[in-house]
C-alpha positions as CSV (number, residue, x, y, z in Angstrom):
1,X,-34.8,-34.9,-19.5
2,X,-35.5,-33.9,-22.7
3,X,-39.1,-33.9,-24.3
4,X,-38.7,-36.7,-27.3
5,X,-42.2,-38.1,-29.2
6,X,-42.9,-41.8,-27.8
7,X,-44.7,-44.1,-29.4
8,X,-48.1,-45.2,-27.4
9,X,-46.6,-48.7,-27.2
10,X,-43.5,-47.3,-25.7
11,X,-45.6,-45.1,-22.7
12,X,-48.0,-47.7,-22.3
13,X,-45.7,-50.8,-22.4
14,X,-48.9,-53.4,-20.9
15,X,-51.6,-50.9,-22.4
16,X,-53.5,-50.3,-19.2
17,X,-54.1,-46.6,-20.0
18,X,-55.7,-47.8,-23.1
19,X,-57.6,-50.5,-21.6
20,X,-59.2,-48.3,-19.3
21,X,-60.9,-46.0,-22.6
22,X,-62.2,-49.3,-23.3
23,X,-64.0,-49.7,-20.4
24,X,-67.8,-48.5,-20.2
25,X,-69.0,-46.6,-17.5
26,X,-65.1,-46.6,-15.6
27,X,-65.2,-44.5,-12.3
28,X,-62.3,-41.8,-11.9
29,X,-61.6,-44.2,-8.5
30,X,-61.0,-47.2,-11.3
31,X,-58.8,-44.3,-13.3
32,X,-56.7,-43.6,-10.6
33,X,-56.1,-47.4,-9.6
34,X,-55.0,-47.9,-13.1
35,X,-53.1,-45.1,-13.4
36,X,-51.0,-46.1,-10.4
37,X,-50.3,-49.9,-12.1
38,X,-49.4,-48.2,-15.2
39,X,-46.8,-45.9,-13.1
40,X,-45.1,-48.6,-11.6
41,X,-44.5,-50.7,-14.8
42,X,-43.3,-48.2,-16.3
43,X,-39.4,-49.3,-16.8
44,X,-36.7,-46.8,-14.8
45,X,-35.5,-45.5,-18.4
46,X,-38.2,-43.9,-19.6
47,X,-39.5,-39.9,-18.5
48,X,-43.1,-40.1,-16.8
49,X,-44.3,-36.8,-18.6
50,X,-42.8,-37.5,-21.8
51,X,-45.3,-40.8,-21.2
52,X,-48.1,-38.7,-20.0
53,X,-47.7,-36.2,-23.1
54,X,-48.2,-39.3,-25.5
55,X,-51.0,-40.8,-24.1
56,X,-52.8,-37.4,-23.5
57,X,-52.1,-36.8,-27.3
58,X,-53.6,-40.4,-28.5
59,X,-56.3,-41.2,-25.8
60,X,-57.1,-37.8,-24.0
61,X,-57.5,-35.2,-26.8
62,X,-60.0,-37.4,-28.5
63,X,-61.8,-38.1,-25.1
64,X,-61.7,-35.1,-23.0
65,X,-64.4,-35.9,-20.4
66,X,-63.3,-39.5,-20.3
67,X,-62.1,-40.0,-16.2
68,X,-59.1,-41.5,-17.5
69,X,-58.2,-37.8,-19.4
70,X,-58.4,-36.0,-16.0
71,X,-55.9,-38.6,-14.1
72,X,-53.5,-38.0,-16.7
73,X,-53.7,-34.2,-17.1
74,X,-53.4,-34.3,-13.3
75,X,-50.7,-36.3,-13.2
76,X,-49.0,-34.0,-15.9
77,X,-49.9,-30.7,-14.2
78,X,-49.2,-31.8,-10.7
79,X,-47.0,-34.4,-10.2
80,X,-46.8,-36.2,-7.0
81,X,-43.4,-35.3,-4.7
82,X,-43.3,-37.3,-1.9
83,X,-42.5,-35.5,1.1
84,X,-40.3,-37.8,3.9
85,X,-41.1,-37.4,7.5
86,X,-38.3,-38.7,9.6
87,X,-37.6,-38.8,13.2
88,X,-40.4,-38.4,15.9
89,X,-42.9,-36.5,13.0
90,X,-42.5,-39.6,11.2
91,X,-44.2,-42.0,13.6
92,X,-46.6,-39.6,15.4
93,X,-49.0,-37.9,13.2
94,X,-49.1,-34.2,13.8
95,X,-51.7,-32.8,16.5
């Protein structure tokens, strides 16, 4: 997908990115747990890194040690790809 500006409102559609830089003393744990609300409300249209650029622009750059700044960099720089397991690996975990 292409790399297009979006507005804050746009990547954080129930603002619980910017909620959680509101939040005194939040715990990366906290971060994380947000961060994975605010993935799945995101709507099937929009591009998660094009989402992830904006808010790092708006709320990271201006708080770079916030917890909240590191779960969206990572997100950005490492992206989760879910790996499927099927057949027998899938039921037995691995000795």
């Amino acid at each position: 997908m292409g790399r297009r500006a979006l507005d804050v409102k746009e990547a954080d559609p129930k603002g619980l990115v910017r909620e959680s830089y509101n939040i005194d003393g939040i715990t990366g744990e906290e971060c994380r747990s947000i961060f994975i609300d605010w993935a799945l409300s995101l709507p099937a249209v929009v591009d998660t890194p094009d989402c992830l650029r904006s808010l790092l622009a708006h709320y990271g750059l201006p708080n770079p040690d916030h917890p909240m700044t590191k779960v969206l960099t990572e997100a950005l720089v490492a992206p989760a790809t879910p790996m499927r397991r099927g057949g027998r690996a899938g039921r037995f975990a691995q000795p």
